[in-house]
C-alpha positions as CSV (number, residue, x, y, z in Angstrom):
1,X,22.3,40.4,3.9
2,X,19.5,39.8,1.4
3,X,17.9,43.7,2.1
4,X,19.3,46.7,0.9
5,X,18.2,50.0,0.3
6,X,18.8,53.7,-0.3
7,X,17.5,57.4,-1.4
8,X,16.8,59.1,-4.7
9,X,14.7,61.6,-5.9
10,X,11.4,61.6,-8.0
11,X,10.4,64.7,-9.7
12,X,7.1,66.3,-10.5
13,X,7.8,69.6,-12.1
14,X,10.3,71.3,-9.7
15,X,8.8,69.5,-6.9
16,X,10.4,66.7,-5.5
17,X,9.6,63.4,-3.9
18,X,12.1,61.2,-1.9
19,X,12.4,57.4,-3.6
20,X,13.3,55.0,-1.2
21,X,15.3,52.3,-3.6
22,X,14.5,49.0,-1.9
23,X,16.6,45.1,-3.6
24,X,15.9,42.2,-2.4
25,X,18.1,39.3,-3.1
26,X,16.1,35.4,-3.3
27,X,17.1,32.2,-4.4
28,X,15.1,31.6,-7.5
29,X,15.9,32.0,-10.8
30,X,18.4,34.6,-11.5
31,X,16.8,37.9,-13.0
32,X,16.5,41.8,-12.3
33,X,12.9,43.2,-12.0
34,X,12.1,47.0,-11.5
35,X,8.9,47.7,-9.9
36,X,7.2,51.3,-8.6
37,X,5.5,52.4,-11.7
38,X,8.6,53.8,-13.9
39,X,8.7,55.1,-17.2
40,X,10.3,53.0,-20.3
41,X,14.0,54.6,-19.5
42,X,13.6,53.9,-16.5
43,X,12.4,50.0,-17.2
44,X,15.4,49.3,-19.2
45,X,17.5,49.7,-16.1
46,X,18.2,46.5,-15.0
47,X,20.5,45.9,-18.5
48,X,22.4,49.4,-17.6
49,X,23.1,48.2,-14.4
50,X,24.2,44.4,-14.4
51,X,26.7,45.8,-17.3
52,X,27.6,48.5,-15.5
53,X,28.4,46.1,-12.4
54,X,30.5,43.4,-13.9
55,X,32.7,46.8,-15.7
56,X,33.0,48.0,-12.0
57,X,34.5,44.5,-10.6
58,X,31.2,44.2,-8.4
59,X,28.8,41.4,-10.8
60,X,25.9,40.7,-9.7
61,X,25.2,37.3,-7.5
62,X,23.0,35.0,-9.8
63,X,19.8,35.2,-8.4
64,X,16.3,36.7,-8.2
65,X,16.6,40.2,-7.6
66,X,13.5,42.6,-7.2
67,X,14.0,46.1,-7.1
68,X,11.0,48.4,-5.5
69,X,11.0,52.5,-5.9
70,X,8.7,53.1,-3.3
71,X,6.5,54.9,-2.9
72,X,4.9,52.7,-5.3
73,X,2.5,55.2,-6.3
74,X,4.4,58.1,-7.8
75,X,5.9,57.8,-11.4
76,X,9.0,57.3,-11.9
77,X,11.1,58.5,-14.9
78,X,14.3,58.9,-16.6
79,X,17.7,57.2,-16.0
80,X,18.9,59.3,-12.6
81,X,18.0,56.1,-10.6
82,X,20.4,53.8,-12.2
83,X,23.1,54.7,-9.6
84,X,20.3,54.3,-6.7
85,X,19.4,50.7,-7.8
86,X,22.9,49.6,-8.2
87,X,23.7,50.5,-4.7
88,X,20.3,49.1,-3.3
89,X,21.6,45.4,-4.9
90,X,25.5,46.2,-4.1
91,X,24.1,46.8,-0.4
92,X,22.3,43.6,-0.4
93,X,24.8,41.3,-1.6
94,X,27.2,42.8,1.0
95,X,29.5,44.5,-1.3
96,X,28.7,47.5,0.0
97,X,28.1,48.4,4.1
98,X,24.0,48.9,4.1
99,X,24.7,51.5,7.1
100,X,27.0,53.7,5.0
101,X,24.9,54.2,2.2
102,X,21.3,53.4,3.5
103,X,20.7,57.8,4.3
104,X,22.7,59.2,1.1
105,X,20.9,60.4,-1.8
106,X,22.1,58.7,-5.1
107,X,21.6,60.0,-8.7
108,X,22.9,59.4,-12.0
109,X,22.8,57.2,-15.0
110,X,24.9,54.2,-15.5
111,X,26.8,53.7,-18.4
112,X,27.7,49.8,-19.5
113,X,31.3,50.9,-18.7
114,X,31.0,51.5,-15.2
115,X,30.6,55.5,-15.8
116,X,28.1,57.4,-13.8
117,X,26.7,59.8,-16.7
118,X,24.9,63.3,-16.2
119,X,21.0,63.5,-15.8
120,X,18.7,66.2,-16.4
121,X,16.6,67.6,-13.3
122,X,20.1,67.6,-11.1
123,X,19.3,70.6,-9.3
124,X,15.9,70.4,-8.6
125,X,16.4,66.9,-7.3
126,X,19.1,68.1,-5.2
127,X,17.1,71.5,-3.9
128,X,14.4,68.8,-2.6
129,X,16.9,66.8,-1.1
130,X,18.2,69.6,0.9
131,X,15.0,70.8,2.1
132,X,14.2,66.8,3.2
133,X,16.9,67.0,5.6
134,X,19.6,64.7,3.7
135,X,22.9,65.7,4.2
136,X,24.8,63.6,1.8
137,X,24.6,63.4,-2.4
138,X,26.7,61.2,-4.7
139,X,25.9,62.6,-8.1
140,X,27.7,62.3,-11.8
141,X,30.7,64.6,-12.0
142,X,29.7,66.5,-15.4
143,X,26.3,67.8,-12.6
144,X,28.7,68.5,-9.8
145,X,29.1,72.0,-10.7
146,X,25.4,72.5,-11.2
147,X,24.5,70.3,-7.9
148,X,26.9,72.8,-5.7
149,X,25.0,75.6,-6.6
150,X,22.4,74.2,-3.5
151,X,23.0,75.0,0.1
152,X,22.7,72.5,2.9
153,X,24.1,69.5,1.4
154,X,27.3,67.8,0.8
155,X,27.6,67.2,-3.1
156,X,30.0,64.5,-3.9
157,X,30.5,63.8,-7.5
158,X,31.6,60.5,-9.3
159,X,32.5,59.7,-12.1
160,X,32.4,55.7,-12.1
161,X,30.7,53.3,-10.4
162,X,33.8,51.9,-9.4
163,X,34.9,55.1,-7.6
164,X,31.6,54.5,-5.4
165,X,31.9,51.3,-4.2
166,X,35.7,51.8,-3.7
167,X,34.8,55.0,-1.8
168,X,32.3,53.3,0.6
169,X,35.0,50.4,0.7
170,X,37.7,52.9,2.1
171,X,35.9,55.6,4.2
172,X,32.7,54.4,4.5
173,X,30.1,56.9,4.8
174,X,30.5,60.2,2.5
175,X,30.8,62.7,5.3
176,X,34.1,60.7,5.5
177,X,35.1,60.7,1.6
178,X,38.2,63.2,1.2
179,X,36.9,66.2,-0.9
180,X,37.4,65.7,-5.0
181,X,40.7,66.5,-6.4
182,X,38.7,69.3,-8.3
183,X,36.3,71.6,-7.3
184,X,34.3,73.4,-9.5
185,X,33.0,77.3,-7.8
186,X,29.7,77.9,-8.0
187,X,30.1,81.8,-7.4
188,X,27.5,84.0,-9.8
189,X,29.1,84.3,-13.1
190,X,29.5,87.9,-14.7
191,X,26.5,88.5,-16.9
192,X,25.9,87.1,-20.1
193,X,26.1,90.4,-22.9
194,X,23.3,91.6,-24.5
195,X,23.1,94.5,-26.9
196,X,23.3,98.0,-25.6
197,X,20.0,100.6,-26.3
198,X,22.7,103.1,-27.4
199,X,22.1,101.1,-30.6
200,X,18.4,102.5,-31.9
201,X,18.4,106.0,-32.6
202,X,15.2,107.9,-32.7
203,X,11.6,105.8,-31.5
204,X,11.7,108.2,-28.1
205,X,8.0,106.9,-27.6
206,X,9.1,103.0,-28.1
207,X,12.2,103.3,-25.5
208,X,10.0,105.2,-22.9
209,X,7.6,102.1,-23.6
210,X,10.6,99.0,-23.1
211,X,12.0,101.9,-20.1
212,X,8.6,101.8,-18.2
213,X,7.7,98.1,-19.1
214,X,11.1,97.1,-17.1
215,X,10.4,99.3,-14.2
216,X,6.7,98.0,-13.5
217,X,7.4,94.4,-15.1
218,X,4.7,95.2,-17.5
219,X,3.7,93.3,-20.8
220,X,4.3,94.7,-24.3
221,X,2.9,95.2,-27.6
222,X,5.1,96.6,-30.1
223,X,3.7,97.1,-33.9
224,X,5.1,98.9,-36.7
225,X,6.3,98.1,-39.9
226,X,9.5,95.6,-40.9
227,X,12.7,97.5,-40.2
228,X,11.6,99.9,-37.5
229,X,13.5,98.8,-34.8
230,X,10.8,96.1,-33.0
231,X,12.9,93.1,-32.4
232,X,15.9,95.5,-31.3
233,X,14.4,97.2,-28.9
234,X,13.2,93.5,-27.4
235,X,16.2,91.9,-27.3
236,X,17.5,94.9,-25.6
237,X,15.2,95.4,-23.2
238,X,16.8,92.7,-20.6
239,X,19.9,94.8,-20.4
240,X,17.8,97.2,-18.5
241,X,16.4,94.9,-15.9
242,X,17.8,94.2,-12.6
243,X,19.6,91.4,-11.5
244,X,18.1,87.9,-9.9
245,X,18.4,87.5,-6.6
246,X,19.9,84.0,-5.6
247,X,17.2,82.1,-5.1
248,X,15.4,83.4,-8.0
249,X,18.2,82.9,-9.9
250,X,18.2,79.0,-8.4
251,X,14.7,78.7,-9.5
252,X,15.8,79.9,-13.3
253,X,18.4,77.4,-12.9
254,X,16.2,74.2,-11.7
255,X,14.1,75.0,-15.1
256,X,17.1,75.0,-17.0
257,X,18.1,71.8,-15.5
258,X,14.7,70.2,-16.0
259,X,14.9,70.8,-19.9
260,X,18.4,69.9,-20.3
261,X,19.9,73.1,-21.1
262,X,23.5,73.0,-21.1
263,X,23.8,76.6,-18.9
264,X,22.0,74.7,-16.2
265,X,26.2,73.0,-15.3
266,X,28.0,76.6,-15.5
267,X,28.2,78.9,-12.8
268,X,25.0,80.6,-11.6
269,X,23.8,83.7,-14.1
270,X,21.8,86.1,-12.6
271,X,21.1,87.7,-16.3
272,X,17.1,87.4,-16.4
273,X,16.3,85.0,-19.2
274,X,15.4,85.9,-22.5
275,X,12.9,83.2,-24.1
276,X,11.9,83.8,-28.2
277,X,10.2,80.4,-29.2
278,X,9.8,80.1,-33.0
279,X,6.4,81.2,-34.6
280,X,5.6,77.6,-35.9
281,X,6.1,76.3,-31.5
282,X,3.7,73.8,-30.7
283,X,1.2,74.0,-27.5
284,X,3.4,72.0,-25.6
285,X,6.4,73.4,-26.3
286,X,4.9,76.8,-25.2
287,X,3.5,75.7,-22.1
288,X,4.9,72.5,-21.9
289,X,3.9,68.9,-21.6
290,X,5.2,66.2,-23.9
291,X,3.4,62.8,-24.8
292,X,6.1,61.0,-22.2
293,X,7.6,62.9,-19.4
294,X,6.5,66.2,-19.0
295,X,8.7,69.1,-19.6
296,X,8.4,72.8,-18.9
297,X,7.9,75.5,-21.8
298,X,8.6,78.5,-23.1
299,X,6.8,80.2,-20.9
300,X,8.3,78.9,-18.0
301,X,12.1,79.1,-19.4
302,X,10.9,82.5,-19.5
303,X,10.0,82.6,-15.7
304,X,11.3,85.4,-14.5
305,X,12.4,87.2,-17.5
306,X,11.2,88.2,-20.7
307,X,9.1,85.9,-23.4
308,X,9.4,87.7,-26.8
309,X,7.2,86.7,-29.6
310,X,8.3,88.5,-32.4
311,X,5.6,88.5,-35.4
312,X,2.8,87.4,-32.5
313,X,0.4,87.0,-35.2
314,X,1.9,84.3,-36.9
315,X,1.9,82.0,-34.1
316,X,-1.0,79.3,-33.8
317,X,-4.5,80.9,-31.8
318,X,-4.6,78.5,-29.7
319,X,-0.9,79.1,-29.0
320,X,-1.5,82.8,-27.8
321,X,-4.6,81.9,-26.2
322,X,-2.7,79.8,-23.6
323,X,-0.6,82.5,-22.3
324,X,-4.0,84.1,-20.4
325,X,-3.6,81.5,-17.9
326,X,-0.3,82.3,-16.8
327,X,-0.1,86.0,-17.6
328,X,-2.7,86.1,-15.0
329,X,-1.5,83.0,-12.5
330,X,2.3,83.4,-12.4
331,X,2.3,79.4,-13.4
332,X,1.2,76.6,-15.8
333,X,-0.7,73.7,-14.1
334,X,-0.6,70.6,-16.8
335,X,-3.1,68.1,-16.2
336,X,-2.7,64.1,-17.2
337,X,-4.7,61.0,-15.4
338,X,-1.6,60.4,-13.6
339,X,-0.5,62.7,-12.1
340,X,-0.5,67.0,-12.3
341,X,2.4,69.2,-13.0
342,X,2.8,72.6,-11.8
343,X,5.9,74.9,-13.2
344,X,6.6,78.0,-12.5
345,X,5.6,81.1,-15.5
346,X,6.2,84.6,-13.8
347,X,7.5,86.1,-17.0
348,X,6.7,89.7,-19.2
349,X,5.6,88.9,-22.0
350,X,7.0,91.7,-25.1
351,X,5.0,91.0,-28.6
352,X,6.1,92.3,-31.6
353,X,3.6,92.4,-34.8
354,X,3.6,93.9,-38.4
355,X,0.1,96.0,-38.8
356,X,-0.9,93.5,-41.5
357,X,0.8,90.8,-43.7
358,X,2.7,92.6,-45.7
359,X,3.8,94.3,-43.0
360,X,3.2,98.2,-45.0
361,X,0.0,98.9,-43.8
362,X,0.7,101.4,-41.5
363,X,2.2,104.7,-42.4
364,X,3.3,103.8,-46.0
365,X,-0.1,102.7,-47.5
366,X,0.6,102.8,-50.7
367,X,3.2,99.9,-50.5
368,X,0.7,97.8,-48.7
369,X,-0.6,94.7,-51.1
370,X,-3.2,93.2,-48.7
371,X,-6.7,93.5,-49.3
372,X,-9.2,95.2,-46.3
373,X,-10.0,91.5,-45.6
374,X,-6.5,90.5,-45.2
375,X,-5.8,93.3,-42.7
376,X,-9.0,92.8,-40.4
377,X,-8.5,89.2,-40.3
378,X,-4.8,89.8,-39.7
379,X,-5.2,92.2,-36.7
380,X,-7.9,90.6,-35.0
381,X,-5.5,87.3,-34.3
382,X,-4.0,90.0,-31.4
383,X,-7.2,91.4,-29.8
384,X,-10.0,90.4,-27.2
385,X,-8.8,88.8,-23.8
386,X,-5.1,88.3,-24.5
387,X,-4.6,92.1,-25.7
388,X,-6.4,93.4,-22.9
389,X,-3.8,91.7,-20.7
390,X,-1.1,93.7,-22.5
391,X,-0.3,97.1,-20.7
392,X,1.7,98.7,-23.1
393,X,0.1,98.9,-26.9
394,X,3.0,100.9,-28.8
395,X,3.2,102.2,-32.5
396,X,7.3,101.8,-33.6
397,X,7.1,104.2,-36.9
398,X,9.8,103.3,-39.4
399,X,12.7,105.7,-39.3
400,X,13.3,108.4,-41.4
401,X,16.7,110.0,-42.1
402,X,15.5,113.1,-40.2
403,X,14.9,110.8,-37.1
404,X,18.2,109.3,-37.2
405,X,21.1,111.2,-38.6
406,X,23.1,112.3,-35.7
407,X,21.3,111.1,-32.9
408,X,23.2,108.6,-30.6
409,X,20.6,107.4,-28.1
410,X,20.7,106.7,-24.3
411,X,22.9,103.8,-23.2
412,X,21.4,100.6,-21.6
413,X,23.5,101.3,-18.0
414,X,21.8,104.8,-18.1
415,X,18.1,103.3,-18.3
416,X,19.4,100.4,-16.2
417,X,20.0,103.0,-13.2
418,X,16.6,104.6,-13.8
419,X,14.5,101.2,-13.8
420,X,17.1,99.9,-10.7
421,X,15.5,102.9,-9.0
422,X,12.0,103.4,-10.1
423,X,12.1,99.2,-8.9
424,X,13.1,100.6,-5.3
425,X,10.8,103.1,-5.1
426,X,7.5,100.5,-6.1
427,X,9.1,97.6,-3.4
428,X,9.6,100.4,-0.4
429,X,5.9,101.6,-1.5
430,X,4.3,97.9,-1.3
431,X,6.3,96.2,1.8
432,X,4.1,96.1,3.5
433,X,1.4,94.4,1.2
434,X,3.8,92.0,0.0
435,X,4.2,93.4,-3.5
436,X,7.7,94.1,-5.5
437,X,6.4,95.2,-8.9
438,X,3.3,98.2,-9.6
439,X,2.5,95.5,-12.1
440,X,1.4,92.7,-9.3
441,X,-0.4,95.1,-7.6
442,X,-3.9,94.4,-7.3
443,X,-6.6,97.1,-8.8
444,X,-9.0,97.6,-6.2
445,X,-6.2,98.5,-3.9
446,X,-5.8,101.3,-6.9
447,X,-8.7,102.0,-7.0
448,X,-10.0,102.3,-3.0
449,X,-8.3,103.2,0.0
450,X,-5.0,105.4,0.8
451,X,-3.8,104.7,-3.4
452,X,-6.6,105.9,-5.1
453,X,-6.1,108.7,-7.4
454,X,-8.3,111.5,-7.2
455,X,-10.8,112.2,-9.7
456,X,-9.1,115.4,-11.1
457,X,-6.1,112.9,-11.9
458,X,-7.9,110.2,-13.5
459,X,-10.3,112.1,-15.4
460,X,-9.0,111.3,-18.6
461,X,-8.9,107.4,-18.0
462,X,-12.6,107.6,-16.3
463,X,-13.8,108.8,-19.8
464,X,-12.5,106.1,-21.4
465,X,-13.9,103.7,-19.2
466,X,-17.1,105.3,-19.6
467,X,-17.0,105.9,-23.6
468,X,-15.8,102.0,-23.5
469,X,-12.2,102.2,-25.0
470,X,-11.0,101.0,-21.9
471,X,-12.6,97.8,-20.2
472,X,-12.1,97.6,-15.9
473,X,-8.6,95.3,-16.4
474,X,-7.7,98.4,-19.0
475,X,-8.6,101.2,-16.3
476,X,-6.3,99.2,-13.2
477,X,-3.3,98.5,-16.1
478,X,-3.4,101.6,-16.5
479,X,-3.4,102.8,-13.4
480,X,-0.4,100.5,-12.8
481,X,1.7,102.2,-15.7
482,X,1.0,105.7,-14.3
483,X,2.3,104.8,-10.9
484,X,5.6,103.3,-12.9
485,X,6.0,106.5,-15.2
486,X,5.8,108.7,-11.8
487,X,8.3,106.2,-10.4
488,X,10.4,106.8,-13.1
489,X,9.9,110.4,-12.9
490,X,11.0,110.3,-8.9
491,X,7.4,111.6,-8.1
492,X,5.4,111.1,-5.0
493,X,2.7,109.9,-7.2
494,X,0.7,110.0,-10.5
495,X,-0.5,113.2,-11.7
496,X,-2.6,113.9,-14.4
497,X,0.3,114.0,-17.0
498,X,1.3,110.6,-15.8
499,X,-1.6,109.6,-16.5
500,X,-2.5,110.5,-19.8
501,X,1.2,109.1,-21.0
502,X,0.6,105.7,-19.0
503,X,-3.1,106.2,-21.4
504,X,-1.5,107.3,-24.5
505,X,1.0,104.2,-24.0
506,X,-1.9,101.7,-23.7
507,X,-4.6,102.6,-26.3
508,X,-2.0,104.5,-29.0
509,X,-4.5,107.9,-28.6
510,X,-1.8,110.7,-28.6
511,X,-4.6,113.1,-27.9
512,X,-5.4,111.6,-24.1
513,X,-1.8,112.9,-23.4
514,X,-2.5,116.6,-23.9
């Protein structure tokens, strides 16, 4: 035979595209060629793979070899097809049987031992795969855990190339290979710990803000000076939120496999992720991108959980500009003349800021050393559109000895069982519109119909609107926030006191509470 083929898996974002991995054997002069528009790693395979054959006992036959990934027209990248196009020429030189291997999905990088190493993208790659209709993956043993995590498919790690060829050899097809000698579960694992809320004493107003910004999956602002408690009551804010459901938690796991995070090969967490990029990130690494292959960002490492940029007015403008997009879209599209990516970017996005430089311009004035112009420029790097996208705009006063001493505050599992019900109460409301958070809800549905609020209710937030403190996106977040707080409260829905709290909570006006 002078034909052989079989199936990988080409990758755009999490979607996938199946690579038919066609060699072709000629008499000419000896040489390996890879064609099917692939990236440099993927370019230098040839060299991987003619080491990696003589290592495995199986040299190639010295001739003309071309190699096609077809379809022709996607790009190809990275070094998961090294496996693919070894079997492809193995096939074809009659090493291995052509009908055995022709249907089964093959990824992995080649080592010039022989070894089939781990790839990045596993479990996307494999997710597609399963969807396709293939039955059958041979993939590198450090991914097999990772690769079992998907349903509908046979995964059958390797962990030489030598193993393969001596498995097809033996058995034939792998429906037929006996199962590994060890198999890795790929039940949920228990949840990673965070801190517990029990932990910040006083800020009642802050922890009704992290409390209600769990329950409705709203964004959050929270400003006050250096000490007060800001990044504390962030990082434990994703102890209050409820568990991922499998295939959300799959979908965490596919972006953790795309970037190469080393959680992507444990068991499945369903922990919502907690994302806090560096103030000094990039554009690309906050959206994502990359000058080569492009990777997700921040934002979608985030996707599903919680995106915390703590001193939010360090960070780049251009940086915090980009997050409108997704805030708003629930994903990133990236753009290049190639080809466009689309990643997933459902996250809440928690901000944490100083009132100015200094961070003492707020409450203890006289310690503050920036000028007027400082301060101005300062806080305006947080307002206009992105702000206004923000539902929850919290003041976190530093704490005093007479706000602390003695107080032991409300445990994490306790808020947890509030949020876990407040969460029931908005899905069994929305069912039937589709909805699982008061937060996704759209605001004319608010606004009109069988929700709206009637005007003795929203009297409060219609002056606001009218005097302009509050712009239309201000009057429906609002709106959102009062449904969560009645939620919370196990009410029906939103009085007037809920409200003027969701109002208080958005605009920092104590008064509109009243």
């Amino acid at each position: 035979m002078i034909l052989g083929s079989t199936t990988s898996v080409a990758l755009a974002g999490l979607e996938g595209r199946a690579v038919k991995v066609e060699a072709q054997l000629s008499s000419s002069l000896p040489g390996l060629i890879v064609s099917g528009l692939p990236d440099a790693a993927c370019r230098q395979a040839p060299e991987r793979v003619r080491a990696a054959c003589t290592s495995a006992g199986a040299p190639l036959p010295p001739k003309k070899i071309v190699v096609n990934l077809s379809p022709a027209s996607v790009p190809k990248s990275g070094t998961g097809f090294d496996l693919g196009i070894a079997l492809a020429i193995l096939a074809a030189g009659g090493t291995v049987r052509q009908e055995a291997c022709g249907g089964v999905v093959h990824l992995g990088e080649l080592g010039l031992d022989g070894s089939v190493r781990g790839v990045i993208g596993i479990l996307p790659a494999v997710r597609y795969a399963a969807r396709s209709g293939l039955r059958d993956a041979v993939v590198p043993l450090d991914n097999g855990a990772e690769a079992r995590i998907v349903e509908g498919i046979r995964i059958h790690p390797v962990a030489s190339l030598a193993d393969v060829i001596q498995l097809y050899a033996d058995h034939g097809p792998p429906d037929r290979w006996p199962p590994p000698a060890v198999v890795t579960p790929s039940a949920p694992a228990e949840p990673r710990p965070v801190p517990d809320l029990a932990d910040i004493v006083g800020q009642s107003e802050a922890r009704l803000a992290v409390e209600l910004a769990a329950a409705g999956g709203h964004h959050l602002l929270l400003s006050g000076p250096p000490g007060s408690g800001k990044t504390m009551l962030a990082e434990r804010m994703v102890g209050v939120l409820p568990p991922l459901g499998f295939d959300a938690a799959v979908e965490v796991h596919s972006i953790r496999s795309l970037q190469g995070d080393t959680r992507a090969g444990g068991p499945l967490d369903l922990r919502p992720p907690f994302v806090a990029p560096h103030h000094g990130s990039s554009l690309a690494a906050m959206v994502g991108g990359g000058s080569g292959t492009i990777r997700p960002g921040a934002v979608s490492a985030a996707h599903r959980g919680l995106l915390f940029l703590d001193e939010a007015p360090e960070f780049r403008n251009d940086v915090l500009q980009s997050l409108r997009q997704p805030l708003e879209r629930g994903r990133v599209v990236i753009a290049r003349a190639r080809e466009t990516v689309t990643f997933p970017a459902r996250f809440q996005l928690v901000l944490a800021a100083n009132p100015c430089p200094c961070g003492y311009g707020s409450g203890k004035a006289l310690r503050c050393t920036c000028s007027p112009q400082r301060r101005r420029a300062y806080a305006a790097r947080l307002r206009g559109p992105l702000l206004d996208r923000v539902d929850l705009q919290v003041h976190v006063p530093a704490v005093t000895r007479s706000r602390s001493v003695g107080i032991v505050g409300e445990g994490s599992d306790a808020v947890a069982a509030r949020v876990a019900s407040a969460r029931w109460a908005a899905v069994e409301r929305w069912r039937e519109h589709g909805w699982e958070r008061n937060a996704d809800v759209p605001g004319p549905l608010l606004r009109t119909g069988r929700f709206a609020l009637p005007r003795s209710v929203t009297n409060a937030l219609d002056l606001a609107l009218e005097s302009g403190r509050l712009t239309l996106r201000g009057y429906d977040r609002t709106i959102r926030l009062a449904w969560t707080h009645a939620d919370v409260q196990g009410r029906l829905a939103p009085t007037a006191e809920d409200v003027g709290i969701a109002l208080m909570l958005r605009t920092n006006e104590r008064e509109t509470a009243a």
